[in-house]
N, C-alpha and C positions, 0 to 999 in steps of 0.2 A: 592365698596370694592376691586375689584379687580385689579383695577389701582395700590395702594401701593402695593400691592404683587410683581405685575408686574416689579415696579421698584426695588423693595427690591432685584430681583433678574437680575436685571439688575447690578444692583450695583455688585453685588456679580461677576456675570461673569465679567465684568471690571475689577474688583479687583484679580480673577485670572491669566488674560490672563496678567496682569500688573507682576501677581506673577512670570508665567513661561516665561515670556519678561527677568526679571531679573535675572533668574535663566541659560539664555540661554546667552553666550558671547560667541562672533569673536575670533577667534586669528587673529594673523597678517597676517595669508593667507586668509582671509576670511569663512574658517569654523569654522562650530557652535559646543561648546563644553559646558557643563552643570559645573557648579561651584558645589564643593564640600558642604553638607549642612554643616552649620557650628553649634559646640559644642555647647551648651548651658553655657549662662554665668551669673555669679549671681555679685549683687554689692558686696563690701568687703571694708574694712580701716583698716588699718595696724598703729597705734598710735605709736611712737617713745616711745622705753622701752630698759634701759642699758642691764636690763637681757636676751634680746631676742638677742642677739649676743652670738652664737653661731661655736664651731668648725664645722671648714667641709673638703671642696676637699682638701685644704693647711692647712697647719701647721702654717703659717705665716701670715693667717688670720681669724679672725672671721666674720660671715656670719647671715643677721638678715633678714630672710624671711618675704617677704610681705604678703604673703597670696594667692596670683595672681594663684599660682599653683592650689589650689582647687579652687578656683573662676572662674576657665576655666577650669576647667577637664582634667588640662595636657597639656592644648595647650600652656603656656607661664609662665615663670620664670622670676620672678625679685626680688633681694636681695640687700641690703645695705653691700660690704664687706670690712671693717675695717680690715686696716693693720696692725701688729702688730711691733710696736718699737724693736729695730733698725732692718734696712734693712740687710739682711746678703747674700750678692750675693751669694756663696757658696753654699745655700739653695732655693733662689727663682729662679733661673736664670736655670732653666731648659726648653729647646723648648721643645715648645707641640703644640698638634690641639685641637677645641674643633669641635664634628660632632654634625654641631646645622645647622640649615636654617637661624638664623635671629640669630646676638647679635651684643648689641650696649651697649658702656657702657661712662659714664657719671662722672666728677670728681666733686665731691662733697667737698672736703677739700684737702687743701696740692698738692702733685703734684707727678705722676707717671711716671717714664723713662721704656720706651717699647719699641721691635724691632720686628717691621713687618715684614714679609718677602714682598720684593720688595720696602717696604717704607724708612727701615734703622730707625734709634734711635731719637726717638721722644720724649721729653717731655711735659704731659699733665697736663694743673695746673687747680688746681678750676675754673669751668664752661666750660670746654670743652667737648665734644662728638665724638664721633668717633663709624664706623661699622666696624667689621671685620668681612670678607666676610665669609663662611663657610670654616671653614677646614684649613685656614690661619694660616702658622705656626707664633710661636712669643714667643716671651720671657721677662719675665718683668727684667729691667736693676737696677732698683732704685727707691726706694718709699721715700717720707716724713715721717717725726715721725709721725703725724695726717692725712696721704691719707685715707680718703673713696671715693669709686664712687660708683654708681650706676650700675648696669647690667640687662637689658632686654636679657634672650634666648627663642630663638622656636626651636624644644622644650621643654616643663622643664625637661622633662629626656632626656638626652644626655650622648654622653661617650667622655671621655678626655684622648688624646693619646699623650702619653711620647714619643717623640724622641731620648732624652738623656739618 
């Protein structure tokens, strides 16, 4: 009987030194630095619902949260944001930053004219993706009557600064 013990805790140290093996990573100079633990995450689905488009950071769109926020405890945002007909540069065409780590954002319908700083005026049509790196200033040029994209940030609370 003592044999299975034996291995049960074999096992068991294997499977930590496995734990703190992964917990432990290189940088590029060869020292050792520990990974942050990461948030606790729960599954979620977010059903498509016309009523769940709601106002939010513009005025010139409505915004239908996925869920993703409580589902990661804050570490990540991702919404559906529907544009509202007609485009009125007047009103959208303001630079700003967003101080986020990570957004990527995604055209789901129609097509959005945008101006990165250092990229210039790019038009993005259904199925395209794109990153803007943190803090990148930009400004939206022209939307379609039916743009929506997609938007992943890290993280879901961030702040968005007006340069104009």
């Amino acid at each position: 009987m003592a044999r299975p013990k034996a291995k049960i805790s074999a096992r068991r140290a294997t499977r930590r030194r496995a734990t703190k093996r992964a917990a432990v990573r290189k940088t590029g100079n060869g020292a050792r630095t520990r990974s942050k633990p990461r948030r606790p995450q729960r599954f979620v689905v977010s059903h498509h619902r016309e009523k769940d488009f709601e106002g939010g950071l513009r005025s010139y769109a409505k915004y239908r949260d996925l869920g993703i926020v409580k589902a990661t405890n804050g570490m990540v945002r991702a919404h559906v944001i529907r544009f509202v007909p007609p485009c009125r540069p007047e009103e959208v065409s303001k630079r700003h930053y967003h101080d986020v780590d990570f957004q990527m954002v995604y055209v789901l319908k129609g097509w959005i004219k945008t101006e990165l700083a250092g990229q210039g005026a790019i038009v993005m049509r259904a199925g395209i993706a794109w990153i803007q790196p943190p803090r990148i200033e930009h400004v939206v040029l022209d939307y379609s009557d039916d743009c929506e994209v997609l938007e992943v940030i890290l993280p879901a609370d961030f702040a968005t600064v007006e340069l104009e």
